[in-house]
C-alpha positions in Angstrom: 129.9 119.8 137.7 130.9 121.2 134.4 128.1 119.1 132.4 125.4 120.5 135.2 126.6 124.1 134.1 126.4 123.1 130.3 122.6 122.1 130.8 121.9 124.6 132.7 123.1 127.1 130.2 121.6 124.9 127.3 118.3 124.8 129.1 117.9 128.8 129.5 119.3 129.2 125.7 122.7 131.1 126.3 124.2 127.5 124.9 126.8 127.7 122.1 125.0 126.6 118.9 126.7 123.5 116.6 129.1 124.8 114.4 127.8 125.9 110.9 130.2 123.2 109.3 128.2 120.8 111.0 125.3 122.2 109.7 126.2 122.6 106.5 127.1 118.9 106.4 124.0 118.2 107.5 122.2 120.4 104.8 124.0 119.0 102.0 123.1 115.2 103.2 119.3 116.3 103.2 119.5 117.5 100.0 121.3 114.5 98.6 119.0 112.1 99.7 116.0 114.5 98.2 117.5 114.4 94.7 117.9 110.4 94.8 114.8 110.8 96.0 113.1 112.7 92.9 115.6 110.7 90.4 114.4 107.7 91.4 110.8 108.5 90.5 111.7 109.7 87.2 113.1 106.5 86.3 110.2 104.3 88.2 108.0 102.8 85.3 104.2 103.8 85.6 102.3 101.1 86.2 98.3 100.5 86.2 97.5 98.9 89.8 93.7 99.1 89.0 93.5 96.6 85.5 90.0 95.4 85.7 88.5 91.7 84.7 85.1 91.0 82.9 83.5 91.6 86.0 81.3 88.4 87.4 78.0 89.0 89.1 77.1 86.0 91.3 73.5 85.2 91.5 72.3 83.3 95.0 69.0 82.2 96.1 69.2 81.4 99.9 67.3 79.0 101.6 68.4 79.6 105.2 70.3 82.0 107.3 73.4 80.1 106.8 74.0 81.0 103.4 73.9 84.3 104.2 77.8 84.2 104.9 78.6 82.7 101.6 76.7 85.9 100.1 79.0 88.0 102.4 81.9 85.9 101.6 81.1 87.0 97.8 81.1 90.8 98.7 84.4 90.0 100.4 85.9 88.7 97.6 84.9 92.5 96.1 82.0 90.5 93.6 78.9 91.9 93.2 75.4 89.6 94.0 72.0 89.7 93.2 69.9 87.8 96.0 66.5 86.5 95.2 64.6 86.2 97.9 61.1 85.5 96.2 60.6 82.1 97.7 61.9 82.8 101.3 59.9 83.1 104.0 59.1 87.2 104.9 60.7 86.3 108.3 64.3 84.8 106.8 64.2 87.0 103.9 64.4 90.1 106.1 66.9 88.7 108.5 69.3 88.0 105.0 68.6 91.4 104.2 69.5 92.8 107.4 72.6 90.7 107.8 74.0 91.4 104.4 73.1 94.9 104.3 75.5 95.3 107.2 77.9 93.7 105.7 77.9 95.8 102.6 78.1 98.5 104.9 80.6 97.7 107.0 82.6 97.4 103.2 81.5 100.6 101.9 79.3 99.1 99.4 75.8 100.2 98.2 72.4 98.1 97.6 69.5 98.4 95.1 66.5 96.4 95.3 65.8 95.7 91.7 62.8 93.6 91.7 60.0 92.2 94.4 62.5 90.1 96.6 65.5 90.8 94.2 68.1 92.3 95.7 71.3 93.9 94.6 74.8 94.2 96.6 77.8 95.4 95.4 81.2 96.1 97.1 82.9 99.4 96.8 84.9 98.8 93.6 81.4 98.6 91.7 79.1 101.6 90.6 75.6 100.5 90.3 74.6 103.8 88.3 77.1 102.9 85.3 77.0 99.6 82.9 75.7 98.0 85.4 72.2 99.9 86.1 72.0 100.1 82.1 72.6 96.4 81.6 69.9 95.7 84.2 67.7 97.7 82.6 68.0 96.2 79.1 67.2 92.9 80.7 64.4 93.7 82.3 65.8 93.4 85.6 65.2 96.3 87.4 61.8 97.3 90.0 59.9 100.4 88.1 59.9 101.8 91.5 63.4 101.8 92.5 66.1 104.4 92.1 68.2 102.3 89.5 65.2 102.4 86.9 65.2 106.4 86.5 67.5 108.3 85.0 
């Protein structure tokens, strides 16, 4: 009957509070684990987690709609690819558009089409507008009426 009472009185706030030892206890563990918190960053080394490679462009001329998914595999893998499409048929060449445009997409990538039937797909690591869009340029690469050939 006693513990009723208690939780009665704790439920309409006339309850004793914990004693301020307690608390005080409590306080100073907080701030304990906070400082070997904050020392333990001090000490941490800093470390680059973004190093980048010579990056690779793959280069893929599909045939059929099944090598689409090895182009998407590509962007997976976080490499950019340039798809030539010139000697598909309208008909496949729009369906591997469609299906790896999507797929860029759906990775937060962008696309550029950078010549008739030339296509460019990069994953969300790579900025088409940098080295990239310069080095295209310089090799001729680029559709004069595309985005990536003005400045």
């Amino acid at each position: 009957m006693a513990k009723l009472l208690d939780k009665v009185i704790g439920i309409m706030g006339f309850a004793d509070e914990e004693p301020e030892e307690e608390l005080f206890e409590e306080n100073e563990r907080e701030k304990n684990v906070q400082e070997e918190v904050r020392t333990s960053r001090k000490n941490a080394p800093v470390v680059s987690i973004h190093t980048q490679k010579q990056m690779r462009v793959v280069v893929m001329e599909p045939n059929s709609f099944e090598e689409a998914q090895s182009i998407a595999d590509q962007l997976k893998n976080r490499r950019p690819v340039i798809v030539n499409l010139e000697n598909a048929e309208k008909v496949l060449a729009k369906r591997i558009v469609d299906f790896i445009s999507g797929t860029t997409y759906a990775l937060n990538g962008n696309m550029q089409k950078v010549g008739n039937g030339i296509f460019l797909f990069v994953p969300t690591n790579v900025d088409i507008s940098g080295e990239m869009r310069d080095e295209l340029k310089d090799k001729g690469l680029f559709w004069p009426g595309s985005k990536l050939g003005r400045d």
